[in-house]
CHARMM-style PDB file with segment names, atoms N, HN, CA, C and O in Angstrom:
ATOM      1  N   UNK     1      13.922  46.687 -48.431  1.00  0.00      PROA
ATOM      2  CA  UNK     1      13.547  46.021 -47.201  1.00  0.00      PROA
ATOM      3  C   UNK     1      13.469  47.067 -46.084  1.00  0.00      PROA
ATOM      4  O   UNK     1      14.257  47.121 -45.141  1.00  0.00      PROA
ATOM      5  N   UNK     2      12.544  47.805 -46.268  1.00  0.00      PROA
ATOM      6  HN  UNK     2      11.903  47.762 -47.035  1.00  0.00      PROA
ATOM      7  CA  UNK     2      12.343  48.570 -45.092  1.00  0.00      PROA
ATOM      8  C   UNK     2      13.196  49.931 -44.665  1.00  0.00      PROA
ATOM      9  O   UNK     2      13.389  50.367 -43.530  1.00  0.00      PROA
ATOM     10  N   UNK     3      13.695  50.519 -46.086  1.00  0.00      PROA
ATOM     11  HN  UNK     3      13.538  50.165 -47.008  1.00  0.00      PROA
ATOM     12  CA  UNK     3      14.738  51.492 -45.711  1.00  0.00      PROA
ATOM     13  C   UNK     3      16.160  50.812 -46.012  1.00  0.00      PROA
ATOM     14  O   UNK     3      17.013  51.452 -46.626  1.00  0.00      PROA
ATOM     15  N   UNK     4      16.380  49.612 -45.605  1.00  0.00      PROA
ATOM     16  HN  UNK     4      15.686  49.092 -45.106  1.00  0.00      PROA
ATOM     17  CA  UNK     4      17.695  49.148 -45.589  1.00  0.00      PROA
ATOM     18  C   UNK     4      18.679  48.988 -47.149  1.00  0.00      PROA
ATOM     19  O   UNK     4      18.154  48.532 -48.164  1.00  0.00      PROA
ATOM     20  N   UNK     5      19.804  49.337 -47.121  1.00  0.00      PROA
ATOM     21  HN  UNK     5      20.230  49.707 -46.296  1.00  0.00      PROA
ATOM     22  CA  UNK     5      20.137  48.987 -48.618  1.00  0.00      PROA
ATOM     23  C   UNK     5      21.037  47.927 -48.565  1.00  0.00      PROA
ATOM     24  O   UNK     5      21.197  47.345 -47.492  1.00  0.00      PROA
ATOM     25  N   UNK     6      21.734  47.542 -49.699  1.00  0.00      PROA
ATOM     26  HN  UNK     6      21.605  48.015 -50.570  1.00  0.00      PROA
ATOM     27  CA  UNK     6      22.570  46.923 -49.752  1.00  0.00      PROA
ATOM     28  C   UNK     6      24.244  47.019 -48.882  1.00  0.00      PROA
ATOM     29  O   UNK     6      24.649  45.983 -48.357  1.00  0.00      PROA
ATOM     30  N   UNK     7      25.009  48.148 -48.807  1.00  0.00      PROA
ATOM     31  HN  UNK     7      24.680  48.990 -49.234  1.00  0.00      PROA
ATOM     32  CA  UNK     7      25.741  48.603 -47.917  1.00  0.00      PROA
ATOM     33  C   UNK     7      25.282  48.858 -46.671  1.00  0.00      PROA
ATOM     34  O   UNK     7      25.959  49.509 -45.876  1.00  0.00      PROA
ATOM     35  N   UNK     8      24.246  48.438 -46.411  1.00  0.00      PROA
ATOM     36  HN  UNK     8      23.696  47.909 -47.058  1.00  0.00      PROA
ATOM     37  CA  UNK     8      23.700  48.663 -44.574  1.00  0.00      PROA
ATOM     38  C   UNK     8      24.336  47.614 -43.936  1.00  0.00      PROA
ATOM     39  O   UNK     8      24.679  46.584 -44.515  1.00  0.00      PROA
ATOM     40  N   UNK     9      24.534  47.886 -42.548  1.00  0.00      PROA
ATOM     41  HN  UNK     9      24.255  48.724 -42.078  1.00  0.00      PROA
ATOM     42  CA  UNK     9      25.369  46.812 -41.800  1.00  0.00      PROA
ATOM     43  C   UNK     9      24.794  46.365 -40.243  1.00  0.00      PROA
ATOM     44  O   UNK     9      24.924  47.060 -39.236  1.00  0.00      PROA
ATOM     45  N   UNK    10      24.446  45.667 -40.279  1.00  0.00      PROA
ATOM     46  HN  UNK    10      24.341  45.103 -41.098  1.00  0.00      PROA
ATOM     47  CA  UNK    10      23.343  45.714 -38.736  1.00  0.00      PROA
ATOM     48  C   UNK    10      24.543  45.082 -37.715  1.00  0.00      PROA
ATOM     49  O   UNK    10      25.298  44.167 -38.045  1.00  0.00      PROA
ATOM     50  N   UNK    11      24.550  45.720 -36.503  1.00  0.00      PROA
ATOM     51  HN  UNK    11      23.936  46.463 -36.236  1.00  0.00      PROA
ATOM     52  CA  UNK    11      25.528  45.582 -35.518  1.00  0.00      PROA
ATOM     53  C   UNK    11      24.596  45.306 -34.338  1.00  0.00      PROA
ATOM     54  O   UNK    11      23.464  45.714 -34.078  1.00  0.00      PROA
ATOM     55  N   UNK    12      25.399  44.519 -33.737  1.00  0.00      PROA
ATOM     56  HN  UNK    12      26.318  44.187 -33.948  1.00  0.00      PROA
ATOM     57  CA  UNK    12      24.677  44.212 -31.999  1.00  0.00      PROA
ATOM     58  C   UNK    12      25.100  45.048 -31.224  1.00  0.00      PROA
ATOM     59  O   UNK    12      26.281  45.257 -31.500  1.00  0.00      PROA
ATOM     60  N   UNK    13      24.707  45.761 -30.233  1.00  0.00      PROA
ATOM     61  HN  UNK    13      23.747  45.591 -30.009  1.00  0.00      PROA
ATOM     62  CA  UNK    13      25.249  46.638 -29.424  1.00  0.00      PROA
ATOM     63  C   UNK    13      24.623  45.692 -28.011  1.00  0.00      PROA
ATOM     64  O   UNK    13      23.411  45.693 -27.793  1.00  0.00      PROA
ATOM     65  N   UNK    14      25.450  45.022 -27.242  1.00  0.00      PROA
ATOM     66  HN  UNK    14      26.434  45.021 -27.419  1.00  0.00      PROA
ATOM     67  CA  UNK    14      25.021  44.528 -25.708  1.00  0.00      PROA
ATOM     68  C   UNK    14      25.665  46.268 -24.982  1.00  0.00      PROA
ATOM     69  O   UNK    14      26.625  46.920 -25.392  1.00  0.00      PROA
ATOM     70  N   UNK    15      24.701  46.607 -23.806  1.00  0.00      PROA
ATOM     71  HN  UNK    15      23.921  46.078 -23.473  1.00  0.00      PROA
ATOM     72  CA  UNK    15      25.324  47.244 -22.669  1.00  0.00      PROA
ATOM     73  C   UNK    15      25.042  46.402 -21.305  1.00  0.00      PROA
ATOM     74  O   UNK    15      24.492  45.306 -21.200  1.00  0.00      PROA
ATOM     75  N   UNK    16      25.501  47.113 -20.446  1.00  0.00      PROA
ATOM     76  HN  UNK    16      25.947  48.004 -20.531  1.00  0.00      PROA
ATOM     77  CA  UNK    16      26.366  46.855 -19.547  1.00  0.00      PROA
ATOM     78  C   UNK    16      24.942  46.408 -18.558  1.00  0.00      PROA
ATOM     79  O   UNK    16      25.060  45.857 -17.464  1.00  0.00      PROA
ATOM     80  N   UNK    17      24.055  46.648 -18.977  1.00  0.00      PROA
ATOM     81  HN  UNK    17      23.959  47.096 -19.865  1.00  0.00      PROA
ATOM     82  CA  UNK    17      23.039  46.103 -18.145  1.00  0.00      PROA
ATOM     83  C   UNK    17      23.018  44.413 -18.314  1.00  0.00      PROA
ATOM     84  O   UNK    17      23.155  43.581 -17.418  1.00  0.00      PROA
ATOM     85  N   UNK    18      22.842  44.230 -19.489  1.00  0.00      PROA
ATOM     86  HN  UNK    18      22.731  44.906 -20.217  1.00  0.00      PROA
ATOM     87  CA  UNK    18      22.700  43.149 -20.334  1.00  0.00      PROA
ATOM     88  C   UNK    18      23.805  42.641 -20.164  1.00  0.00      PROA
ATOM     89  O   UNK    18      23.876  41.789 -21.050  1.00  0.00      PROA
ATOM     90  N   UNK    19      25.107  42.610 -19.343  1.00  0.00      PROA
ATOM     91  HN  UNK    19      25.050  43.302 -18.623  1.00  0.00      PROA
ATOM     92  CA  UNK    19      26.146  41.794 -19.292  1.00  0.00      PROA
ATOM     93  C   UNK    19      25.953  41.703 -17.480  1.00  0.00      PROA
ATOM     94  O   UNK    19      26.612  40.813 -16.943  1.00  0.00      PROA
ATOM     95  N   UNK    20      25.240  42.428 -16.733  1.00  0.00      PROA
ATOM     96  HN  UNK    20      24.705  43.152 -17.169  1.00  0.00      PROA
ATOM     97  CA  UNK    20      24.838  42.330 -15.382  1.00  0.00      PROA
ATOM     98  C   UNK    20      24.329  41.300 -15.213  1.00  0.00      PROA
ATOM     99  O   UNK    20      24.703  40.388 -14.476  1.00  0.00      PROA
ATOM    100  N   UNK    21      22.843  41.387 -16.317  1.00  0.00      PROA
ATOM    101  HN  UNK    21      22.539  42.128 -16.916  1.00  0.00      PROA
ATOM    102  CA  UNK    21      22.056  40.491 -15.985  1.00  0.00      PROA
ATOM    103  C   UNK    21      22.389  38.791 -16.163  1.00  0.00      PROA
ATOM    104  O   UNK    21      21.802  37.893 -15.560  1.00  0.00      PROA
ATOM    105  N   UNK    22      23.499  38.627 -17.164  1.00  0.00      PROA
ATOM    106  HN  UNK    22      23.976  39.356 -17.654  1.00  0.00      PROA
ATOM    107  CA  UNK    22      23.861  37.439 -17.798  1.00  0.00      PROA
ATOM    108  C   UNK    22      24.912  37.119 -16.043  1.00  0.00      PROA
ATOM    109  O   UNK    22      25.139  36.214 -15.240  1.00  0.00      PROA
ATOM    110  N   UNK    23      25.138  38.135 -16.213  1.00  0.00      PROA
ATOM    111  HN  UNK    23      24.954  38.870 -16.865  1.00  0.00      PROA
ATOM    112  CA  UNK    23      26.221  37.534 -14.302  1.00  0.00      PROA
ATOM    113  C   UNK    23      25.181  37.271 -13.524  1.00  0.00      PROA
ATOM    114  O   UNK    23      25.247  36.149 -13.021  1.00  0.00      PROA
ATOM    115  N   UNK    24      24.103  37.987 -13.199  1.00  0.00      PROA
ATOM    116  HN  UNK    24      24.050  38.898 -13.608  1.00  0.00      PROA
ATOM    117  CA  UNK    24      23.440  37.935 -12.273  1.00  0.00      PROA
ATOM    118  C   UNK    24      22.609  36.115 -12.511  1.00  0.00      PROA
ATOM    119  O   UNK    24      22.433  35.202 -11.704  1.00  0.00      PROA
ATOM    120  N   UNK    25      22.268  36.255 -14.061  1.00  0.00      PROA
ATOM    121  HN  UNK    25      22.411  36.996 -14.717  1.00  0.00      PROA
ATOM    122  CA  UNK    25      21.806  34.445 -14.248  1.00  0.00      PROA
ATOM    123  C   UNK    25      22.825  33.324 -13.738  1.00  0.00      PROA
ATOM    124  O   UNK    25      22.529  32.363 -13.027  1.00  0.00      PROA
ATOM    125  N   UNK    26      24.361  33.712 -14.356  1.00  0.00      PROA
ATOM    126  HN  UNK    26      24.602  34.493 -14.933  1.00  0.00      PROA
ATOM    127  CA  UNK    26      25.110  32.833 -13.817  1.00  0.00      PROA
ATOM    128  C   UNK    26      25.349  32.192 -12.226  1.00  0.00      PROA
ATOM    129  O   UNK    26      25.455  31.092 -11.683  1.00  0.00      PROA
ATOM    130  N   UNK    27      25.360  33.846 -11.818  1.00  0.00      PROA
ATOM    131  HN  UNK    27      25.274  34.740 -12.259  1.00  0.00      PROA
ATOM    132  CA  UNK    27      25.744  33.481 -10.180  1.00  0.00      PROA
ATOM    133  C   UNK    27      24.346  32.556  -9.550  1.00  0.00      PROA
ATOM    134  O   UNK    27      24.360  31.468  -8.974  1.00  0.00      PROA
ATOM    135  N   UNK    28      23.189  33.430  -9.899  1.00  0.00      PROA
ATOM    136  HN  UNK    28      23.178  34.314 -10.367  1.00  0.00      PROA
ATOM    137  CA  UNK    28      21.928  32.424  -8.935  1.00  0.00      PROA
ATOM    138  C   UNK    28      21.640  30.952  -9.569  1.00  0.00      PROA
ATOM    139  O   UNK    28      20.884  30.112  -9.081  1.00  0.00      PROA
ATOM    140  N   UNK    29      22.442  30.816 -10.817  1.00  0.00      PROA
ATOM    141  HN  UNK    29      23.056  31.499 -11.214  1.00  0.00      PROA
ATOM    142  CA  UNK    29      22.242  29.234 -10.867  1.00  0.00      PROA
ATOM    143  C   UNK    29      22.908  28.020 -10.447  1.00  0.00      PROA
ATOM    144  O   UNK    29      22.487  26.863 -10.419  1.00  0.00      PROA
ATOM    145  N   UNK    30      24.587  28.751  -9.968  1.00  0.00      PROA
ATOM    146  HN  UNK    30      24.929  29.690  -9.991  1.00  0.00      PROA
ATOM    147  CA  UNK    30      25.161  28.705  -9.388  1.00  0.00      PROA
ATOM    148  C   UNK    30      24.883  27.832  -7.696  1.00  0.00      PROA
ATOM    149  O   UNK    30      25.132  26.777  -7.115  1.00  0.00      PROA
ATOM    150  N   UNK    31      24.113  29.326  -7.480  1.00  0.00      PROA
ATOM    151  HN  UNK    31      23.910  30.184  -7.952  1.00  0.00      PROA
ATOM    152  CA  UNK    31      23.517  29.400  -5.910  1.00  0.00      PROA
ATOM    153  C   UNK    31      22.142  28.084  -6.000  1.00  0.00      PROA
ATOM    154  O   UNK    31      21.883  27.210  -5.173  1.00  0.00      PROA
ATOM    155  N   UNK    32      21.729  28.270  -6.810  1.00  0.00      PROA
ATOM    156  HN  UNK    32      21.939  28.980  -7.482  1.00  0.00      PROA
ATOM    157  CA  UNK    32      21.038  27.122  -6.978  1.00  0.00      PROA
ATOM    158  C   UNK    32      21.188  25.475  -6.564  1.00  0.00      PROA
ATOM    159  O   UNK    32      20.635  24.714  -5.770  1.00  0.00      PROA
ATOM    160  N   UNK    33      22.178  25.393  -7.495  1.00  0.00      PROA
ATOM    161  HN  UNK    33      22.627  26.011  -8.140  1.00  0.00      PROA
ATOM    162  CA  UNK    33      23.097  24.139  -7.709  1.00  0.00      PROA
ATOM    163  C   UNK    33      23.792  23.828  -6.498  1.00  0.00      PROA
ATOM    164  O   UNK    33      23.648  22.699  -6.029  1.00  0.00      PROA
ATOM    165  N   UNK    34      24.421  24.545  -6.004  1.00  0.00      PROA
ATOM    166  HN  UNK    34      24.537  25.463  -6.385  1.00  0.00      PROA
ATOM    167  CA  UNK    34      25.060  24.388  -4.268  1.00  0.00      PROA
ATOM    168  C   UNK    34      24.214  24.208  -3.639  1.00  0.00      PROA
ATOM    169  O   UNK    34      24.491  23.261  -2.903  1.00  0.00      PROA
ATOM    170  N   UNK    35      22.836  24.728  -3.378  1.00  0.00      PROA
ATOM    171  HN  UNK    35      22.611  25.498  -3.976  1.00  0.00      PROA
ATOM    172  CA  UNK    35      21.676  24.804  -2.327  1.00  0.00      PROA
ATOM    173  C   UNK    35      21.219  23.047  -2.707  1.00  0.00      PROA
ATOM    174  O   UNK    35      21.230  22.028  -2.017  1.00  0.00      PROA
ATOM    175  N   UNK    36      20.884  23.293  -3.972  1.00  0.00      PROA
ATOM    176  HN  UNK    36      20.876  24.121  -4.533  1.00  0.00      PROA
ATOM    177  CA  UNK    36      20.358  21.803  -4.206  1.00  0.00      PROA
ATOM    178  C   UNK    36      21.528  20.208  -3.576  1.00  0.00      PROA
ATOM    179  O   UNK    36      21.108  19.057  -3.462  1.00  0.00      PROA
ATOM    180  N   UNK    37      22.476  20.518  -3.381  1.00  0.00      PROA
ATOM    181  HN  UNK    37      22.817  21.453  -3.474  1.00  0.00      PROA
ATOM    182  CA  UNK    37      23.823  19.826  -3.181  1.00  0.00      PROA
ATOM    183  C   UNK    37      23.627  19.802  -1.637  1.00  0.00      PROA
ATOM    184  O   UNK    37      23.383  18.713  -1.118  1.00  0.00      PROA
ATOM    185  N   UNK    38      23.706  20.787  -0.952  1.00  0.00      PROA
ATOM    186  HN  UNK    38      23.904  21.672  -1.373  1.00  0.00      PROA
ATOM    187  CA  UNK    38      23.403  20.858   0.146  1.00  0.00      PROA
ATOM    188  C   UNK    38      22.597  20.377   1.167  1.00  0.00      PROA
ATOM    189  O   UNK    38      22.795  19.943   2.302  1.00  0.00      PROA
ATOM    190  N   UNK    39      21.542  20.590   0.387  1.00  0.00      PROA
ATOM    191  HN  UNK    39      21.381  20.943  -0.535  1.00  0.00      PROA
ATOM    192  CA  UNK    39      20.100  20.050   1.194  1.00  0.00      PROA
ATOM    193  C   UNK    39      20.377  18.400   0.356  1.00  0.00      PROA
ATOM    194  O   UNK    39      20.131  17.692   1.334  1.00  0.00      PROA
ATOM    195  N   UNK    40      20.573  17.819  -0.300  1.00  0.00      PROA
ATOM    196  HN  UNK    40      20.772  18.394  -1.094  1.00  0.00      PROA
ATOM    197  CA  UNK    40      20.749  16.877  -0.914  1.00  0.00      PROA
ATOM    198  C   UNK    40      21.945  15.948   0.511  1.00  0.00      PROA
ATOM    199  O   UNK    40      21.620  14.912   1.091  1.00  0.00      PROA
ATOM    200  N   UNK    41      22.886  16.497   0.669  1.00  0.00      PROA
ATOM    201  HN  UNK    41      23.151  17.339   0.197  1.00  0.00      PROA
ATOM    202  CA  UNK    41      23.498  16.268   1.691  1.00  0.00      PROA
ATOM    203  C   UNK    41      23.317  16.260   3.201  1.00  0.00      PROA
ATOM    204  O   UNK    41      23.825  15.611   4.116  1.00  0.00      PROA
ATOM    205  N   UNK    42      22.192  17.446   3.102  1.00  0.00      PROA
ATOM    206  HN  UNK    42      21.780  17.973   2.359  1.00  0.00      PROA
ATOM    207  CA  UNK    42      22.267  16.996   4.739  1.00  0.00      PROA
ATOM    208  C   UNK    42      21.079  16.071   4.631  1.00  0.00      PROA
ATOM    209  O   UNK    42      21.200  15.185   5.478  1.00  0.00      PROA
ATOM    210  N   UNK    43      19.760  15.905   3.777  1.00  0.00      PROA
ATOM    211  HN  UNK    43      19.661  16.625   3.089  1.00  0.00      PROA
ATOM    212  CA  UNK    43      19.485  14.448   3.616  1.00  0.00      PROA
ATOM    213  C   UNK    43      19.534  13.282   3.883  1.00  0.00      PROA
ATOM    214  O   UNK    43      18.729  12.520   4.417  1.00  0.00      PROA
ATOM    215  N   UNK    44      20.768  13.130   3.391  1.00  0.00      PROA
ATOM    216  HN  UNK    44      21.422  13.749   2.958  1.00  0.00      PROA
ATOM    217  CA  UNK    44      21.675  11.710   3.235  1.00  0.00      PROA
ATOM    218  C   UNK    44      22.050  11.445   4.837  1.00  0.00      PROA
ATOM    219  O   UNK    44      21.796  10.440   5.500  1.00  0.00      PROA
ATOM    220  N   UNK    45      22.663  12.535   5.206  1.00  0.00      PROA
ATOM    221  HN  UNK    45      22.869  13.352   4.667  1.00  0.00      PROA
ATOM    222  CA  UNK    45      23.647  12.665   6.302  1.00  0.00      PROA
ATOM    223  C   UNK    45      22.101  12.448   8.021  1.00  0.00      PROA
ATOM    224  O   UNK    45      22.340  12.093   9.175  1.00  0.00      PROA
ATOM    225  N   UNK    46      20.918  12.790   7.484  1.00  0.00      PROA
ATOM    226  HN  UNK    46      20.725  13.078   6.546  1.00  0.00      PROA
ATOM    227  CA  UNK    46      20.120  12.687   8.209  1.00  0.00      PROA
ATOM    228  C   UNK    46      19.581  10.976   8.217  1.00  0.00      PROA
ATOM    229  O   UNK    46      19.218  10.264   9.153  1.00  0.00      PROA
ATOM    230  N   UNK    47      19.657  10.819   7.371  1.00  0.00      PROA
ATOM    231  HN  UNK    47      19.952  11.397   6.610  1.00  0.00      PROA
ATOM    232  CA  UNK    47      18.766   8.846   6.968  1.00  0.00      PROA
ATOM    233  C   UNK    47      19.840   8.500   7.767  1.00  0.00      PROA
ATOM    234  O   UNK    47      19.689   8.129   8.931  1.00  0.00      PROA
ATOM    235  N   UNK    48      21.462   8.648   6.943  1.00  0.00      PROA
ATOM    236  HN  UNK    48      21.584   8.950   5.998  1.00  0.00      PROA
ATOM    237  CA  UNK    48      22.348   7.770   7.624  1.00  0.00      PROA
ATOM    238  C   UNK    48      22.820   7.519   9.231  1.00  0.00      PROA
ATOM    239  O   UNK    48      23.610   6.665   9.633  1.00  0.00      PROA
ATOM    240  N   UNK    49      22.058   8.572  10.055  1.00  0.00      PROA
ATOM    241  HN  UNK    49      21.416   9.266   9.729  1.00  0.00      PROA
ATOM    242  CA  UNK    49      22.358   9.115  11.363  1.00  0.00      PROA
ATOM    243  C   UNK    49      21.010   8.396  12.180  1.00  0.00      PROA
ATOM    244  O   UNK    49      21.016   8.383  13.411  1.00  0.00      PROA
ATOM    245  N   UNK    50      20.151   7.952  11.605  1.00  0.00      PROA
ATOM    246  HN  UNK    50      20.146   7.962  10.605  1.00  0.00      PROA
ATOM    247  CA  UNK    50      18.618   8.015  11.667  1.00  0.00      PROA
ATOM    248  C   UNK    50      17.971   9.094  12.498  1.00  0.00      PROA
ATOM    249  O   UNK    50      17.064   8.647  13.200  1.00  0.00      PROA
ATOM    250  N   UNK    51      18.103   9.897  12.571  1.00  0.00      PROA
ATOM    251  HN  UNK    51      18.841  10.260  12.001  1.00  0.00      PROA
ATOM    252  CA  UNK    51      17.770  11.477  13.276  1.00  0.00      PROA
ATOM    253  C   UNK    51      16.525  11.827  12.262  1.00  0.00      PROA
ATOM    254  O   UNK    51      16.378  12.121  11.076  1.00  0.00      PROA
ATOM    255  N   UNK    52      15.720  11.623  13.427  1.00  0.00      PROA
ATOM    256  HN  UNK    52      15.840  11.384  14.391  1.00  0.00      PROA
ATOM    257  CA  UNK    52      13.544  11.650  13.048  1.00  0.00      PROA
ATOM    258  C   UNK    52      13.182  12.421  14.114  1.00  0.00      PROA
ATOM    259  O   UNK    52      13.434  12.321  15.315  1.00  0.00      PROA
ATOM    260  N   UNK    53      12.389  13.409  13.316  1.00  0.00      PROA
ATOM    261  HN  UNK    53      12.184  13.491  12.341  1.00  0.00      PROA
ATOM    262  CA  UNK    53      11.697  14.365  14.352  1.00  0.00      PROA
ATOM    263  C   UNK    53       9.950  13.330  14.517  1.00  0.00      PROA
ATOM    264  O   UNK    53       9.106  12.929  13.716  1.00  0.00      PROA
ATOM    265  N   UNK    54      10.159  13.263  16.157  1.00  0.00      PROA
ATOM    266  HN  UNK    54      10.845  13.588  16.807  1.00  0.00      PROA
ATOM    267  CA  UNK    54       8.829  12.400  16.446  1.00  0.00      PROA
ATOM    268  C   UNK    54       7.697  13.367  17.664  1.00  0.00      PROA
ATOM    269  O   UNK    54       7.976  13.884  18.745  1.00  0.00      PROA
ATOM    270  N   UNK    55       6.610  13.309  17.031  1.00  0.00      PROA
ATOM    271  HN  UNK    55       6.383  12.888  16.152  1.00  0.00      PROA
ATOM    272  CA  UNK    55       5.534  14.242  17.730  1.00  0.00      PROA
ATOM    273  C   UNK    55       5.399  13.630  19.031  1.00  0.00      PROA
ATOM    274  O   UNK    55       5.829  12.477  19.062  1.00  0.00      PROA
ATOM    275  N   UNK    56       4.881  14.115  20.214  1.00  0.00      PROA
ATOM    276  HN  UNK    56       4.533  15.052  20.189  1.00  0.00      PROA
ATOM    277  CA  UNK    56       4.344  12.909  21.229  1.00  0.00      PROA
ATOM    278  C   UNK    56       3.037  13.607  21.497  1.00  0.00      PROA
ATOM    279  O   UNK    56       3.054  14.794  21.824  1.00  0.00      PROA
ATOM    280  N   UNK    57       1.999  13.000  21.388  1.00  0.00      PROA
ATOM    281  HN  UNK    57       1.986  12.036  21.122  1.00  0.00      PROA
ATOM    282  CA  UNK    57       0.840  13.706  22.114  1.00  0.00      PROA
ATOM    283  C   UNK    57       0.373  12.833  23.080  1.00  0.00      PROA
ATOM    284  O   UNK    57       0.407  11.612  23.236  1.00  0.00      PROA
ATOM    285  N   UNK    58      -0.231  14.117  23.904  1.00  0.00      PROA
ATOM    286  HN  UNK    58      -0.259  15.109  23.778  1.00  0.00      PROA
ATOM    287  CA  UNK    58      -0.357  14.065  25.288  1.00  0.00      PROA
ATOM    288  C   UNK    58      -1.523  12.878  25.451  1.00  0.00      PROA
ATOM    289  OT1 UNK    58      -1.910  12.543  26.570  1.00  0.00      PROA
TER     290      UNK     58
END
């Protein structure tokens, strides 16, 4: 199979980039999820207040 024999042993090697990037996915989905919560909240907090931005023309 390609060079490989029977005693060959295939190993994963992750570096340290590749454990950045898995933080870096975690944290912005994170940041995501709060933002979405947020704006989700001030939403709510806007209907329930009834606070409407109204144009006036002249």
């Amino acid at each position: 199979m390609n060079g490989l024999g029977e005693d060959v042993q295939v190993v994963e090697i992750r570096t340290w980039r590749q454990d950045a990037f898995i933080v870096m996915d975690v944290v912005f989905g994170v940041l995501t999820v709060f933002c979405g919560f947020m704006l989700g909240r001030t939403i709510l907090k806007q209907k329930s207040e009834g606070n409407t931005v109204r144009i006036m023309r002249e």
